[in-house]
N, C-alpha and C positions, 0 to 999 in steps of 0.2 A: 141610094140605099141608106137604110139607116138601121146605125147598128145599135147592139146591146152589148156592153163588153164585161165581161167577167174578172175578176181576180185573178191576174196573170200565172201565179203558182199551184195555182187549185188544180192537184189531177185526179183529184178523187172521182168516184163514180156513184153516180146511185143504186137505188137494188136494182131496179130495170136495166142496168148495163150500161146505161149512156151518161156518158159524162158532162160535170157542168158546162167544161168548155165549148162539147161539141153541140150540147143545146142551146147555145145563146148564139152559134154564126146562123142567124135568120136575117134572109136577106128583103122580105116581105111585111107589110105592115098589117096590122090586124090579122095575125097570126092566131091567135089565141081565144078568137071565137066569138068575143063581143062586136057587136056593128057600133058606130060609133052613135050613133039615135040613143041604142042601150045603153051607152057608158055616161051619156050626158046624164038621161034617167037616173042612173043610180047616181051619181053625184049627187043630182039635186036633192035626192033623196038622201044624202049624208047628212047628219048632223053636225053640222061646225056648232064650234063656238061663237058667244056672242061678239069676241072682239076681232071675229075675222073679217068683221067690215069694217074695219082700222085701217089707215097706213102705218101702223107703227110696224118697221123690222129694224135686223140686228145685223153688223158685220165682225162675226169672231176673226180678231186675226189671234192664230194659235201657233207659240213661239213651242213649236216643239222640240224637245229635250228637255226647256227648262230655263227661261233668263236669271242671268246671274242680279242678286236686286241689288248689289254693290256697285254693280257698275251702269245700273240702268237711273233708278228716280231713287235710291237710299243710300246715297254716297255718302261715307265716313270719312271727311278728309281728317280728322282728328285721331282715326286711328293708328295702331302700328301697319306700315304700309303691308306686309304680311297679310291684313285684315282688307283694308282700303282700294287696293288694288294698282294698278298701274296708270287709270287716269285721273281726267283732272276733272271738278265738278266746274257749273258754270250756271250763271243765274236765271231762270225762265221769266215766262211773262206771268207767272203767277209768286207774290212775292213770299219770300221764304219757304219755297223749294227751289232748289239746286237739282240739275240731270247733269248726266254723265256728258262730257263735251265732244263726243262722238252725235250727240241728239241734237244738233242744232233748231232742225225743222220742229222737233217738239217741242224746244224751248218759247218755239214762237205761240203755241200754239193750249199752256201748260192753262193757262187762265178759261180757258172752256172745258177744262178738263177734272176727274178727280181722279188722288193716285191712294188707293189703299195700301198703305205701307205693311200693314197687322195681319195680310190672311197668312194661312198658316194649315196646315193638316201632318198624318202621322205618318204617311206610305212613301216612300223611296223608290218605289219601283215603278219604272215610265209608264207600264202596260194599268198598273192597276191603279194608278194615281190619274194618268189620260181618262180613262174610262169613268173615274170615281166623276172628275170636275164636268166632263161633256156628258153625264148621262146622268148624276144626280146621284149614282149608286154605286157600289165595289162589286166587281163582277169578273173583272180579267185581271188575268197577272202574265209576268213574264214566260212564266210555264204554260199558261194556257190563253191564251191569246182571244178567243171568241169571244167578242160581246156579247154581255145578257142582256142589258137593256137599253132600248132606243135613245140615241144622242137627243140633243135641243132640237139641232135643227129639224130632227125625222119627226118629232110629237109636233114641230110649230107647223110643217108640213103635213100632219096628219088634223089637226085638231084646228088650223086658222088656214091654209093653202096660199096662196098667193096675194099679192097687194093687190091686185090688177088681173081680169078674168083673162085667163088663154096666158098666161107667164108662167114660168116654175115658179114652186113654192121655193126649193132649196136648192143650192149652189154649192162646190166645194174646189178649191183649185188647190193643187197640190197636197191631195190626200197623199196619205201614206207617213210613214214615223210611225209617232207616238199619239195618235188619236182615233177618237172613236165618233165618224159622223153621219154612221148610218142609222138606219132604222131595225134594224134588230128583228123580233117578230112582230112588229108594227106592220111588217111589210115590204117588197121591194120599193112599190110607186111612194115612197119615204125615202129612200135613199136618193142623195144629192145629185144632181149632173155633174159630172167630172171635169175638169179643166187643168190642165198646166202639168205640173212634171209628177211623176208619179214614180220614179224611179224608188222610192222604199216600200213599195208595196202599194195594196189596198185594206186597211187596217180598219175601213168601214166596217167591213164586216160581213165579207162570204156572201153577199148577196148581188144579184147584177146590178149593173145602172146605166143609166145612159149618158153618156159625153157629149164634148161639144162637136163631136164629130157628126154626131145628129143633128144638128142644123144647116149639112149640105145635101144639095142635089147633086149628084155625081155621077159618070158615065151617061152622061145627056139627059138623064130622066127629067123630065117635064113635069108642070105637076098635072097638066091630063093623066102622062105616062104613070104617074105614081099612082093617082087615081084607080087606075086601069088592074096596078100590082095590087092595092088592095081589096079588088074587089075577088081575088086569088087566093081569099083565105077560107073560102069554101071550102077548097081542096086540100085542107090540112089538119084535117079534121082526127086525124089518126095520129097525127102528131097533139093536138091538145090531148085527146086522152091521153096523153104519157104527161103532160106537164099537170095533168087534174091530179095525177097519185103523189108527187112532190108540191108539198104545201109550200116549197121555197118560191113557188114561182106563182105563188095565189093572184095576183095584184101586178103579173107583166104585163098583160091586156094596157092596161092605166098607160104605164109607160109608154107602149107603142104608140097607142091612143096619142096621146099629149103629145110624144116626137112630133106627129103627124101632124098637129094643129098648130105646130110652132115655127112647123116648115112653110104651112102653108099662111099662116098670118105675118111674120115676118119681124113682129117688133121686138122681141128678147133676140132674134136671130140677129139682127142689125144692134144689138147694143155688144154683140160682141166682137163689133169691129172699131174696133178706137183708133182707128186711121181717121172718123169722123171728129176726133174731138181737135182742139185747136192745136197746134202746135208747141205753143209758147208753153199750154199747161201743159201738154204731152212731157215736155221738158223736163217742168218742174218733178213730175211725177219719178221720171227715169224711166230706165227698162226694168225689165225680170219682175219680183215682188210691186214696185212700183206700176209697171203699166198693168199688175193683174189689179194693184188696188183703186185704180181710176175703173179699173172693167167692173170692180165689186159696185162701185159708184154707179154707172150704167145700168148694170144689172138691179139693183135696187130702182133705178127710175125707171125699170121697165118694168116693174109691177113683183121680181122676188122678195119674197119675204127673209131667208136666213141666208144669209151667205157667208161662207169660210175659209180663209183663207192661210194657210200654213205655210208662215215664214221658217227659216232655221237651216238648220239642225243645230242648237245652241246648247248641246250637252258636250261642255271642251274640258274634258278631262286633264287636259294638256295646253300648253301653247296658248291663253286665253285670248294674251296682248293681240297677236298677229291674228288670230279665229276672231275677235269681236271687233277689228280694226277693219275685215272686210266684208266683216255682215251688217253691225250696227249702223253704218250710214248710209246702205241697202234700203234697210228696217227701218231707217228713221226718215226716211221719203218717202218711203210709202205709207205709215200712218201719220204723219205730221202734215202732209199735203194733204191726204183725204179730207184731217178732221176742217183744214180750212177752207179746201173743198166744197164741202157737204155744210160748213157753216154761210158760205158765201150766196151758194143756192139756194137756203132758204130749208136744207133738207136735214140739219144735225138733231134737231126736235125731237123729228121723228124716228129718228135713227140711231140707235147706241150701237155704237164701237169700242169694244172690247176687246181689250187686249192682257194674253196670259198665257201659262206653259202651267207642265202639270205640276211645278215645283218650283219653287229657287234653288242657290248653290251655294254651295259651303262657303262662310264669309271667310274663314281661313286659306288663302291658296295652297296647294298642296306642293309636293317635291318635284313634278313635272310641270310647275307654272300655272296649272292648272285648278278648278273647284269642282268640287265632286259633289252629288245628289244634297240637297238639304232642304225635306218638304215643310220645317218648321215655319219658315220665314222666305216669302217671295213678293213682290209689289204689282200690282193689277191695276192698269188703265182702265178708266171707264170717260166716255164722250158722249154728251148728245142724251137721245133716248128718253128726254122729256123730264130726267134728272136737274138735282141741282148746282152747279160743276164749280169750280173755283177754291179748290179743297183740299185738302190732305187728311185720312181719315187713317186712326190708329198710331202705331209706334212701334219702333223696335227698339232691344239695348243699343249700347254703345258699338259693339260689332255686328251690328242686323243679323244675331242670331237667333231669335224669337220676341214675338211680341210684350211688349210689356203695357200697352192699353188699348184697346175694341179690339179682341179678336175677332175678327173674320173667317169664318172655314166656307169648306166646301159646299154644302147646302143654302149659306147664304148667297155665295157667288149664282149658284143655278138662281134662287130665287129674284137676284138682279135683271139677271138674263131674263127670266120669262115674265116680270114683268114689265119690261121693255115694250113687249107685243100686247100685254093685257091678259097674259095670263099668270093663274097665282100655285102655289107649291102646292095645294088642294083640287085645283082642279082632277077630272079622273080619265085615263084611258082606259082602255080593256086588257088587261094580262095576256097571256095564254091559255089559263083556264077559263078564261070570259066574266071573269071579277074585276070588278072596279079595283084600281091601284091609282094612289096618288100620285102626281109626277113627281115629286121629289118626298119621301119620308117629314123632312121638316126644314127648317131657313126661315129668314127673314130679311129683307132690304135693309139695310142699314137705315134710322133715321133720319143721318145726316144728308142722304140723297132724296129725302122726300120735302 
């Protein structure tokens, strides 16, 4: 069977009386009324862009809450320890930068890499700062939570699809926190495949998706047998009428579709078993964050273009010492192994790994040990992606409270992003009222990465 799973808290209903929930337990494939002849049709007939016959993709890892940049790649040991924090700085392989000594794995790895110390923006609030950085625009806040506009990965999905015919386009493991990486009114077949813990929600954004749980056969089904099920979608014809008057479900067909051709082609299905990969690097990588970012690796060689990965929860209000003692060397193997990973294979080129939160933290600790919100000043990984790496781009004062040379904001950062894949802050989607809108209002690449 393969399923479509909903936003676990959604009990709202529609006008026709039937709720999200209870519309998405289908347990049939080609539900929704297109034969898969017609769905190929219309693809081909999509107009992609021109650089979707690229391999260039992206792996966000998104440190939701917010890394604190004192204790990460903008150590102050010179300051009052008040400011500097509790640990100790230590030398990388890129000379004159210092990481936090919790960062071993990235210290090895600092010389492929650039760390923007200057970006910088004015919103404090996780909801609306997540959304401003993953979608290019301010649209959600803490009070109201729905994303207005499609994340990175849903336009890279909607406007380039996949690296490799018959793969996802987009990926996301451990949605939920503080981010936004669905697709909005882009669409559902935009929103990500789901993976890994989801225990804070789905903060995509109210639309279904499909998990990794769609790439099993279960209860013996065969694929003659599945065959058999979807040729069953005649008889539900009374059902798509009801999903035709909710424009939320324009674009499930796609979904279904694509489950189906993933089950039955098998090679995105088999990259998400990393029992095939060697042991020794299995190691290196760890468990939790770590084995999901060898899978983001896998997942990229099998032909996805965006994939997301959401370390954290690193908004420690409190107790910072003992909260970043058991996450940072978590965090620091799982992207410190990738990037020399993906450098070893041959695959960092083409591949930018980024890494960010929607904020930094207060470079003052506060009365509970703790650093509280501070969007002025936070420090952003960038690897790979065809950039020029070996860098330190910007500055902050003496207590990395704000930049004091290249700032960087939010519209540049998206502009990094999409052009990683080949696409620029100008290109156009379609809105909602069917006008062209630019992906991003305005930004630029920093120089120093070109």
């Amino acid at each position: 069977m393969l399923n479509i799973v909903s936003q676990p808290s959604d009990r709202r209903q529609f006008c026709d009386g039937m709720s999200r929930r209870k519309m998405l337990q289908i347990g049939a494939l080609g539900a929704f009324g297109l034969s898969l002849p017609q769905l190929l049709q219309a693809e081909q007939g999509r107009m992609l862009h021109p650089a979707a016959h690229s391999k260039k993709s992206v792996i966000l890892v998104w440190m939701h809450g917010g890394p604190s940049q004192l204790d990460t790649f903008d150590m102050k040991p010179g300051a009052p320890r008040e400011y500097r924090g509790p640990f100790a700085s230590v030398a990388s392989s890129l000379p004159g930068l210092d990481v936090c000594e919790l960062l071993p794995e990235h210290a090895k790895v600092m010389n492929q890499c650039t760390v923007i110390r200057s970006f910088s923006h004015g919103n404090g609030d996780h909801w609306a700062a997540a959304h401003w950085m993953l979608t290019g625009r301010l649209g959600a806040t803490g009070n109201d939570r729905i994303p207005r506009y499609p994340s990175m990965g849903a336009v890279a999905s909607h406007l380039l699809g996949p690296t490799q015919p018959g793969a996802l386009a987009n990926v996301n493991m451990n949605d939920g926190g503080f981010g936004f990486h669905g697709g909005a009114w882009l669409g559902v077949n935009t929103n990500p495949f789901r993976y890994g813990d989801f225990s804070y929600g789905n903060e995509a954004g109210q639309l279904p998706t499909g998990d990794h749980n769609s790439f099993s056969l279960v209860d013996g089904l065969s694929r003659n047998r599945m065959m058999d099920r979807v040729s069953l979608r005649t008889q539900l014809d009374s059902l798509k009428r009801q999903v035709d008057r909710n424009r939320l479900f324009d674009q499930l067909d796609a979904v279904d579709h694509q489950a189906m051709d993933l089950v039955l082609s098998g090679r995105v299905r088999r990259a998400f078993d990393v029992t095939e990969e060697n042991a020794v690097l299995r190691e290196r990588y760890g468990s939790g964050w770590g084995e999901q970012a060898l899978l983001a690796r896998r997942l990229i060689e099998a032909g996805v273009r965006y994939v997301s990965l959401n370390t954290g929860y690193f908004d420690d209000h409190s107790n910072i010492t003992g909260a970043l003692q058991n996450k940072l060397p978590r965090h620091d193997k799982a992207v410190g192994v990738l990037i020399q990973d993906l450098a070893d294979r041959g695959m960092l080129d083409d591949t930018l790994v980024v890494v960010a939160g929607e904020f930094g933290h207060t470079p003052r600790i506060n009365d509970n040990a703790g650093r509280d919100h501070w969007p002025q000043a936070q420090s952003i990984l960038l690897a790979g992606g065809g950039y020029r790496h070996g860098q330190v781009i910007g500055a902050t004062n003496d207590k990395a409270e704000y930049p004091i040379e290249r700032k960087v904001g939010v519209e540049d950062f998206c502009a990094i992003v999409y052009h990683a894949m080949g696409l620029r802050v100008d290109d156009t989607i379609m809105d909602l009222t069917g006008r062209p809108t630019h992906l991003v209002p305005g930004g630029e690449v920093p120089a120093e990465l070109l």
